[in-house]
C-alpha positions as CSV (number, residue, x, y, z in Angstrom):
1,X,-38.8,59.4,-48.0
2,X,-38.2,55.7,-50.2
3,X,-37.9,52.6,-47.9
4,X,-34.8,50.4,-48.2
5,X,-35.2,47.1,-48.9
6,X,-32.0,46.0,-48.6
7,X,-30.8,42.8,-47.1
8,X,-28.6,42.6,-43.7
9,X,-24.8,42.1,-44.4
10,X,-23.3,39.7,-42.5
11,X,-21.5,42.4,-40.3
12,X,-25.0,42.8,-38.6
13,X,-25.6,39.3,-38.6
14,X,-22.4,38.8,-36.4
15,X,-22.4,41.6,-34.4
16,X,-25.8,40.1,-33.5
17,X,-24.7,36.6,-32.5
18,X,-21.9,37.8,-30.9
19,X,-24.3,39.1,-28.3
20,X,-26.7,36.2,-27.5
21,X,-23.2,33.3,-28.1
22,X,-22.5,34.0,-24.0
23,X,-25.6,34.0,-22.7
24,X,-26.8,30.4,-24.3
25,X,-22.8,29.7,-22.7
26,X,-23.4,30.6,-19.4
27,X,-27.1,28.5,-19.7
28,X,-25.2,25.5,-20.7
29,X,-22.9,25.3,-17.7
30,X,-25.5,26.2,-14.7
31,X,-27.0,22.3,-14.9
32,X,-24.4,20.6,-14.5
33,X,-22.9,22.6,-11.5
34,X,-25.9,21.6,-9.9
35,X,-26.0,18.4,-10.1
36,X,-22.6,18.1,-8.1
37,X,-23.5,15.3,-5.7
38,X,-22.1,15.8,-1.9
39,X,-19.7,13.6,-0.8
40,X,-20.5,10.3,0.9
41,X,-20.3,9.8,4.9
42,X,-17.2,8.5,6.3
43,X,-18.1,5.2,8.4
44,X,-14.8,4.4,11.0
45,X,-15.8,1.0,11.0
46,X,-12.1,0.3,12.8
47,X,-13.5,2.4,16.0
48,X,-16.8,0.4,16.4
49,X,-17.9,-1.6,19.0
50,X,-20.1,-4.3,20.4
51,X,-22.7,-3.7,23.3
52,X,-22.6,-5.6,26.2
53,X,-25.7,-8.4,26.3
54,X,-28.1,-8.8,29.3
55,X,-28.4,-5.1,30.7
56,X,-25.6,-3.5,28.6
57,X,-27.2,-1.9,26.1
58,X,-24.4,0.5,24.4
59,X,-24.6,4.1,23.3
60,X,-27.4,3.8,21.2
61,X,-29.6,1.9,23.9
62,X,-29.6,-1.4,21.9
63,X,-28.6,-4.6,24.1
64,X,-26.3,-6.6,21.7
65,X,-25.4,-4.2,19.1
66,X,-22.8,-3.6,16.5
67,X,-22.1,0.4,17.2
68,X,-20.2,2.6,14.4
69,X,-18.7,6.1,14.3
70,X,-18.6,8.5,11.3
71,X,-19.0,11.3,10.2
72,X,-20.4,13.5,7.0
73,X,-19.7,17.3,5.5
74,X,-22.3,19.2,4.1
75,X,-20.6,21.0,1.4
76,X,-23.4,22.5,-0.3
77,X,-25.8,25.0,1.1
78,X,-28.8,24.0,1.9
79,X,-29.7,21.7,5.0
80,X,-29.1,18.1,4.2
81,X,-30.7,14.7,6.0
82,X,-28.9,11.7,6.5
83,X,-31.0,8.5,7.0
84,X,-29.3,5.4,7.9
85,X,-31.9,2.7,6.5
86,X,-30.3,-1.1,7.2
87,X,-27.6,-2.8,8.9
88,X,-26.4,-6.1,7.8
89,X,-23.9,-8.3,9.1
90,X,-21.7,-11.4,7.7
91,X,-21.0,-9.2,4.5
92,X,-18.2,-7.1,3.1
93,X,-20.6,-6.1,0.5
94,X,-23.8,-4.1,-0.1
95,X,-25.4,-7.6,-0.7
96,X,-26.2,-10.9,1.5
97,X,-25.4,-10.9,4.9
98,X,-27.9,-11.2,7.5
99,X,-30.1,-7.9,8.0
100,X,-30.8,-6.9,11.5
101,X,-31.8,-3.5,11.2
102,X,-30.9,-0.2,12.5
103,X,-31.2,-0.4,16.1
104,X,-30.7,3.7,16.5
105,X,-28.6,7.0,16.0
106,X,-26.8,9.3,18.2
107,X,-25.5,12.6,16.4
108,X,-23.6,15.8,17.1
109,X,-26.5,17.9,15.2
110,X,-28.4,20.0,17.1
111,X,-30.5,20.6,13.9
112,X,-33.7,19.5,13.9
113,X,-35.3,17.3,10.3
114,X,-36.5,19.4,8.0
115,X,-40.8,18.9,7.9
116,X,-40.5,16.3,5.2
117,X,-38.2,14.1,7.3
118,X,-39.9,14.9,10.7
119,X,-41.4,11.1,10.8
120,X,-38.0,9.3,9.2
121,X,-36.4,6.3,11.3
122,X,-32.5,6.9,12.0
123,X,-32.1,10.1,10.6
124,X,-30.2,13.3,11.3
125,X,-30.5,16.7,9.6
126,X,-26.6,18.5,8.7
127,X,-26.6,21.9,8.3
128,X,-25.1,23.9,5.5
129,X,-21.1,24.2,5.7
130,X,-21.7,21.7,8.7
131,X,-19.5,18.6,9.8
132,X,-21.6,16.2,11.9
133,X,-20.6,13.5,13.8
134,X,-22.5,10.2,14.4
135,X,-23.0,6.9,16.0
136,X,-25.0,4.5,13.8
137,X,-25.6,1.0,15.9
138,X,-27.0,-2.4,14.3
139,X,-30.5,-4.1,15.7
140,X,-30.2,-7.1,18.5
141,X,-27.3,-9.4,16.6
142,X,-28.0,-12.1,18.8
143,X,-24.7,-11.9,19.9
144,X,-23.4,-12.7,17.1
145,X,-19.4,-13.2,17.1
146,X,-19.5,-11.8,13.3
147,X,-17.4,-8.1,12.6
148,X,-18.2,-8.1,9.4
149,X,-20.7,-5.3,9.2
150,X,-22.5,-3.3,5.8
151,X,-25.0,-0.1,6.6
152,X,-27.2,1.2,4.2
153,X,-28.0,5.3,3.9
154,X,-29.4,7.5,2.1
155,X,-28.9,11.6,1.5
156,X,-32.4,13.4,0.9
157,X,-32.2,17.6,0.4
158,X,-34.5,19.5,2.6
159,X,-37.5,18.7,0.6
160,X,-36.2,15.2,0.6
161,X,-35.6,14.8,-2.3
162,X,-33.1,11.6,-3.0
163,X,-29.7,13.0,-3.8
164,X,-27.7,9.8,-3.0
165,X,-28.2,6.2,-1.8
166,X,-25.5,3.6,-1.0
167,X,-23.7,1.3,1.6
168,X,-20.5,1.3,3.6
169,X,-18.2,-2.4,4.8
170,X,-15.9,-2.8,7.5
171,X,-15.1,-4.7,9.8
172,X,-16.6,-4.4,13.7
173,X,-14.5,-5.1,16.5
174,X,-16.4,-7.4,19.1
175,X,-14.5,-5.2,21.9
176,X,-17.0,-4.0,24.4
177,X,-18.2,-0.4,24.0
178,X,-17.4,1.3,27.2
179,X,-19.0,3.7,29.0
180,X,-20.1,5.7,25.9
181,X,-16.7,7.6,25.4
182,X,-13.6,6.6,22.9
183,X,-15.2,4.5,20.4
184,X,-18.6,5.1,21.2
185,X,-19.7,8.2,21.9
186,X,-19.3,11.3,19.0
187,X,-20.0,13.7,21.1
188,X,-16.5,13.2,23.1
């Protein structure tokens, strides 16, 4: 029996490449799906309050605190941590002001931080498909008479890794938070 030795016509040629095309298709798109970043939290800077000085010390158990609502949905599927990491106040922007720290965090997660983020400061884990409601509150203020309020955060996956990092504005009414329900408390 003689051997061929004949070239490949392109017929071949494109019946071959018409087989690997989708699959190098499909491997482009996977990246960039992702990389979707999650939405920001929603800060309702319009229902904070201020903590009473002397014994009054708020929801958070600050004395003479700036105290926030908000809120943030998970979209994706994995746990997520939130970690609020500075509270500033004279600014409407992510710059100057006067830091005074985040003084603590009340949420509605029942979730506890992922081993990475056991040891974070002002954090709260948000489970997949979750919506978690929280209650960020500034450091002592000094009693200061400023409302204009900027919070730092920061969104780490479960093994916190940094997905996003930013800061909210708004304005803080100096109305006295009472009794840890309306404005101040998200759990009700």
């Amino acid at each position: 029996m003689a051997n061929s030795t004949s070239p490949l016509s392109r017929r071949t040629i494109a019946k071959g490449m018409a087989w690997t095309a989708p699959v190098v298709a499909i491997g482009v798109g996977a990246p960039h799906a992702a990389a979707t970043p999650p939405p920001p939290p929603v800060f309702n800077f319009g229902e904070g309050c201020k903590s009473s000085g002397g014994s009054g010390k708020g929801c958070i158990g600050t004395k003479d605190s700036k105290e926030i609502p908000g809120s943030f949905k998970n979209t994706g599927t994995q746990t997520l941590v939130l970690q609020f990491t500075g509270f500033k106040l004279g600014t409407l922007t992510c710059a100057g002001g006067s830091e005074v720290g985040v003084g603590g965090v009340r949420s509605s997660s029942a979730t506890p931080l992922p081993g990475c983020a056991s040891n974070l400061l002002n954090a709260i884990a948000i489970p997949a498909g979750a919506t978690v409601l929280f209650l960020v509150g500034s450091g002592d203020d000094g009693r200061s008479p400023s409302t204009s309020s900027s919070v730092s955060w920061r969104l780490l996956d479960a093994s916190c890794n940094q997905l996003a990092a930013d800061c909210a504005t708004g304005s803080v009414s100096n109305d006295p938070c009472t009794g840890c329900s309306g404005c101040c408390d998200p759990n009700g």
